[in-house]
DRENVO-57514 format. One record per residue (C-alpha): residue in one letter; x, y, z. Coordinates in steps of 0.1 Angstrom, whole numbers, plus 5000, padded with zeros to 4 digits. Example, Ala and Ser with C-alpha at 12.3 -4.5 7.8 and 13.67 -1.06 7.14 Angstrom:
A512349555078
S513749895071
REM end
This chain:
X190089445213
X192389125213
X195689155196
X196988915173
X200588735178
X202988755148
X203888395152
X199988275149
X199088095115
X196788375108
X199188615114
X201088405092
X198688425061
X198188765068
X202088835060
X201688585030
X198988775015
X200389115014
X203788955001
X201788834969
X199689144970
X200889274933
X200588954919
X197288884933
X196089214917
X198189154884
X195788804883
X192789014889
X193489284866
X194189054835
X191688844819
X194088654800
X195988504836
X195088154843
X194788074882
X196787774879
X199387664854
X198087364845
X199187464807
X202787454817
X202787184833
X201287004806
X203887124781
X206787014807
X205286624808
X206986494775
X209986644791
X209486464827
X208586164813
X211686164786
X214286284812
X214785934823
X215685784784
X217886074773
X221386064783
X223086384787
X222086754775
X226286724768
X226687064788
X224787284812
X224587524778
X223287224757
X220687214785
X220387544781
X219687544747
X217487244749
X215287444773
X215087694742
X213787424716
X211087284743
X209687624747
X209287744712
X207987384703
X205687404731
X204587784717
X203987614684
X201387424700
X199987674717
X199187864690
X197887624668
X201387594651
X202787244636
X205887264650
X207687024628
X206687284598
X207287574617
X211087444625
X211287334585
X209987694578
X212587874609
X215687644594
X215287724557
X215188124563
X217188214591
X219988214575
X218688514550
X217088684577
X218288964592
X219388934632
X217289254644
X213789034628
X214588774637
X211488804666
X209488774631
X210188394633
X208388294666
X205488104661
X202688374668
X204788574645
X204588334613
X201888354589
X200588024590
X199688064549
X203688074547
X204087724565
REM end
């Protein structure tokens, strides 16, 4: 039986492979996992194509918190959400709600009667 070096490219894949091995059967186990992430990337573009008109973020924690709006706007979408009434919705009652909800105010949370 011939052996296989370490250093060969199949050798190479091999190691790859069982690297990703819990992800690859994470993927396989879930029906809901995508194989690509097409839909992230998509969400990203206004943000790729924008980076080159906005200025400054102000801070790395303004970036930070940017980051924060772009993904919950981006959830909005996802789930079918208008994000401009979802924010309307989030800015008129946070400040009544109580901190330990507060994970009742993400868009798949929000009743979209209540928007």
């Amino acid at each position: 039986m011939q052996s296989l070096s370490r250093h060969s490219d199949t050798a190479k894949a091999f190691a790859y492979l069982l690297k990703q091995w819990d992800a690859l059967n994470l993927y396989c186990s879930n029906e809901w996992a995508e194989i690509d992430n097409n839909i992230a990337e998509n969400a990203l573009r206004g943000v790729a194509l924008g980076r080159k008109n906005w200025l400054f973020a102000g801070s790395d924690s303004g970036g930070e918190r940017a980051a924060i709006l772009y993904s919950l706007l981006g959830t909005c979408r996802l789930n079918n959400v208008d994000p401009e009434a979802w924010l309307r919705y989030v800015i008129s009652h946070i400040q009544d709600w109580r901190a330990n909800r507060v994970r009742e105010l993400l868009p798949w949370k929000i009743d979209l009667i209540l928007i």
